[in-house]
C-alpha positions in Angstrom: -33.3 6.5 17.8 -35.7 4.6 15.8 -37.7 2.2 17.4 -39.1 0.0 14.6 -38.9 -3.6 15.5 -40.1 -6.0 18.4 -39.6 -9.1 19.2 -39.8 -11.8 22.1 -41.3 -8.8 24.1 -38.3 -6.8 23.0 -38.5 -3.3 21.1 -35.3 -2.5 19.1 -34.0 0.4 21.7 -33.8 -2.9 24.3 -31.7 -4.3 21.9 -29.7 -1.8 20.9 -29.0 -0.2 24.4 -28.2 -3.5 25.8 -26.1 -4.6 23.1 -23.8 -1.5 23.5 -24.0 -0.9 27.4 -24.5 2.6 27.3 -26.9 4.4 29.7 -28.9 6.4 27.5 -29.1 9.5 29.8 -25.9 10.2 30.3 -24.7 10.3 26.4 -28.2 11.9 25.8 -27.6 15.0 28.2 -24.2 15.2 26.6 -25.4 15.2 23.3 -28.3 17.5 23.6 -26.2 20.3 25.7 -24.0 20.2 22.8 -26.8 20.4 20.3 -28.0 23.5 21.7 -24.6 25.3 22.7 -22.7 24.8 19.4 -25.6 23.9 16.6 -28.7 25.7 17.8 -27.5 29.0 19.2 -28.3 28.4 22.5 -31.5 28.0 24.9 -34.6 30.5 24.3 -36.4 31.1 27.3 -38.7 33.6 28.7 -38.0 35.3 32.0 -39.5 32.2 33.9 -37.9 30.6 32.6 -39.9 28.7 30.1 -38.9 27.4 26.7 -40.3 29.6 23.9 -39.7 27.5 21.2 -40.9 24.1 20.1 -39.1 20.9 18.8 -40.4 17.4 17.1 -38.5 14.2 17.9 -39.0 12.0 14.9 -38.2 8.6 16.2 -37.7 8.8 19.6 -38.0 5.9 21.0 -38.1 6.1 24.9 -37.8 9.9 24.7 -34.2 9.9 26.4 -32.9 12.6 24.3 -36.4 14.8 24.3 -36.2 14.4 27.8 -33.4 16.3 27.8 -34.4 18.7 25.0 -37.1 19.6 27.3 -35.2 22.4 29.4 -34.9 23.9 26.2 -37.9 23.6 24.0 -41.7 22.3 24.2 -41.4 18.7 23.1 -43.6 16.4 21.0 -42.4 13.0 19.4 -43.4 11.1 17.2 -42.7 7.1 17.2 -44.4 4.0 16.0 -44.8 2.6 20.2 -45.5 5.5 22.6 -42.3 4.3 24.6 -41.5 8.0 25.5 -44.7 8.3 27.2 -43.4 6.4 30.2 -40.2 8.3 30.3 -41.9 11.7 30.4 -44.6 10.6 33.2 -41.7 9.0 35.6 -39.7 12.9 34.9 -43.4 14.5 35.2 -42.4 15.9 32.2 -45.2 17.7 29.8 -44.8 16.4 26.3 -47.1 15.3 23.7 -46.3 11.7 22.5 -47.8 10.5 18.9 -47.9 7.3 17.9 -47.7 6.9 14.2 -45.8 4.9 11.5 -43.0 7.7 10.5 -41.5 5.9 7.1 -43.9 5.8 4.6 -47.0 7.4 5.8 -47.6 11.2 6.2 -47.2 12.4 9.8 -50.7 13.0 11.7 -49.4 17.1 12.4 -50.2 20.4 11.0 -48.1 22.6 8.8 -45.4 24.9 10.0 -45.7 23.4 13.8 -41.5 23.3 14.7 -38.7 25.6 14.8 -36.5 22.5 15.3 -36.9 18.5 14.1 -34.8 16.0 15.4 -33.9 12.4 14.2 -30.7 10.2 15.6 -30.3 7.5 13.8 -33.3 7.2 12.0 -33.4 8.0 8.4 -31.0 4.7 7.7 -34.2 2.7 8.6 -36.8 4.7 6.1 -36.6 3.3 2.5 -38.3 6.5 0.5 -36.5 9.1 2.5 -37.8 11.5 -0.2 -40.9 11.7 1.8 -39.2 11.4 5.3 -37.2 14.7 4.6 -40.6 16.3 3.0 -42.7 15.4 6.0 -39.7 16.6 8.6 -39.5 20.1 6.1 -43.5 20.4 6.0 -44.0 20.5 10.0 -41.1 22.7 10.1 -41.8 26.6 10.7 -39.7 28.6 8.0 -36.8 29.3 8.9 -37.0 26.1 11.5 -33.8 23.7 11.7 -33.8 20.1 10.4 -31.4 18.5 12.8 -30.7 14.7 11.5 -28.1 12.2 12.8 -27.1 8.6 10.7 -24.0 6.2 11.2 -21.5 7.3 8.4 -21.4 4.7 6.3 -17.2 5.4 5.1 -16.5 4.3 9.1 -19.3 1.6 10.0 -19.1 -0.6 6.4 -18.0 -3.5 8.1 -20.9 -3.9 10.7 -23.7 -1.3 8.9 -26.0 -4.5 8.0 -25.5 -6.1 11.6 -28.6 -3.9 11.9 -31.2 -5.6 10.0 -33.6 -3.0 10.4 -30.6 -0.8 8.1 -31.7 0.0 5.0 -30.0 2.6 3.6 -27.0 4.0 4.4 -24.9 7.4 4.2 -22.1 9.1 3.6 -21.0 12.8 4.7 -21.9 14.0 0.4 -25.0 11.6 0.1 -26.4 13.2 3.0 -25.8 16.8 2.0 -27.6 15.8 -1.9 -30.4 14.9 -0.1 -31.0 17.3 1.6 -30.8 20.0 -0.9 -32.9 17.9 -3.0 -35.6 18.1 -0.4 -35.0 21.9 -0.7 -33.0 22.6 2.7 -30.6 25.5 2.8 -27.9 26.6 5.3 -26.7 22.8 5.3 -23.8 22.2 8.0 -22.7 18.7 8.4 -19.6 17.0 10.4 -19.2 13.8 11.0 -18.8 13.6 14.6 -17.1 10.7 17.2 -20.0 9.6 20.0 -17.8 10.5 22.4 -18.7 13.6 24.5 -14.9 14.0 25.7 -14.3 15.3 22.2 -17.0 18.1 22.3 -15.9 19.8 25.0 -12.3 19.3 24.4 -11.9 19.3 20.6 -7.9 18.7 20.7 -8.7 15.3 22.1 -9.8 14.3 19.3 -6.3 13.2 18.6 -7.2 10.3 21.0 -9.5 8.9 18.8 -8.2 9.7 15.3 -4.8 7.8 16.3 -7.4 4.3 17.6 -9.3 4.4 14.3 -6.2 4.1 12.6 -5.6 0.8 13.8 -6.6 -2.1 12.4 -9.3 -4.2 13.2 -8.4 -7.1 15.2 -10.5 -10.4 15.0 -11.8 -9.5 18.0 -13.4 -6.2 16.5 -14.8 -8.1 14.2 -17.2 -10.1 16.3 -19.9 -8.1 17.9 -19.9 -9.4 21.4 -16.3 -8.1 21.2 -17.1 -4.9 19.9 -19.8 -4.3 22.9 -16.9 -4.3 25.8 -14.4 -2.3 23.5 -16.8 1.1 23.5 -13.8 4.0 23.3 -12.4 2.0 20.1 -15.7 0.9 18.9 -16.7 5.5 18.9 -13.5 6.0 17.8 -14.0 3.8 14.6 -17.8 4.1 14.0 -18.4 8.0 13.5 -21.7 9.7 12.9 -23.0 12.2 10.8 -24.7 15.3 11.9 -26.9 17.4 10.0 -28.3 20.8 11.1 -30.0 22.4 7.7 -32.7 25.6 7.4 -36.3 24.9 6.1 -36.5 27.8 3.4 
């Protein structure tokens, strides 16, 4: 998740966790077992055990999702506050944190470094994503997966700009032109709920396709609400994700 903004002693992942009241480690080992079992193929390791491949977290924050990712792959990330750094030292976990601006400015790595890049919820805060995607494709080994993750704007219109670190937002087709425009093939993209329950058990998805046919109650509409309402809030605010082949 990006972490662009501070304030009062605050970074934005403060915020954002503490506004929604979600432990980021529990949804992030969710989320990344998923990743891996049904978009990446699966875990390569050698017969230690050791992760073979390597993966770039652009944007990540406090490192709760590479933490994770790190059973699976070498990690590096790449943030403007070293905040993963922390997180990887209390899990004596060996990763390579970068600090670096990752919106405008070319990022301080070599060509053809990654079989994987991943971004949750990021590219909504970058204004020229033109160079965002050419950065994340440049790093990326051929043949290496682009894996990208952004609130869908067709579910989240009413609260998008509550964020105001969100610049621009996307839909399910805006997402796949932009990526082919930044020359990505093999694009697969679903627009996913954030609730685990429905990955491993896709016929409950029933559960929340029935709630986010409801309508929004005045209660919804306020944001202290919304924080206390989580299963209706993920059943309503859906998220795109991207996994597409550097060529």
């Amino acid at each position: 998740m990006a972490d662009g903004l501070r304030g009062n002693g605050l970074s934005y992942l403060d915020i954002v966790y503490a506004d929604l009241g979600i432990k980021a480690g529990d949804y992030a080992h969710q989320l990344v077992d998923h990743l891996v079992d049904k978009w990446l193929g699966g875990a390569s390791l050698n017969s230690e055990g050791k992760p073979t491949k390597s993966l770039l977290d652009v944007g990540a924050g406090k490192g709760a999702q590479a933490a994770v990712f790190s059973r699976y792959f070498n990690i590096t990330t790449i943030d403007r506050h070293g905040d993963a750094k922390e997180t990887f030292e209390s899990l004596k976990i060996d990763a390579e944190v970068v600090e670096a601006e990752i919106g405008e400015q070319s990022f301080p790595l070599p060509d053809n470094s990654f079989d994987v890049v991943f971004t949750k919820s990021v590219i909504e805060h970058v204004e020229n994503w033109e160079h965002f995607l050419a950065e994340i494709s440049r790093v990326l080994n051929p043949g290496g997966l682009a894996v990208i993750m952004t609130p869908n704007w067709n579910s989240q219109r009413v609260n998008f700009y509550d964020d105001p670190t969100h610049i621009r937002p996307y839909t399910l087709r805006t997402l796949d032109r932009v990526l082919r425009m930044a020359e990505f093939d093999d694009i697969r993209i679903a627009d996913i709920y954030q609730l685990p329950f429905t990955w491993r058990m896709p016929f409950l998805k029933v559960i929340p396709w029935f709630l986010r046919k409801l309508p929004n109650s005045m209660k919804w509409r306020d944001k202290n609400q919304r924080k206390h309402r989580l299963l209706i809030r993920f059943s309503k605010e859906t998220m795109l994700l991207a996994v597409a082949k550097k060529r």
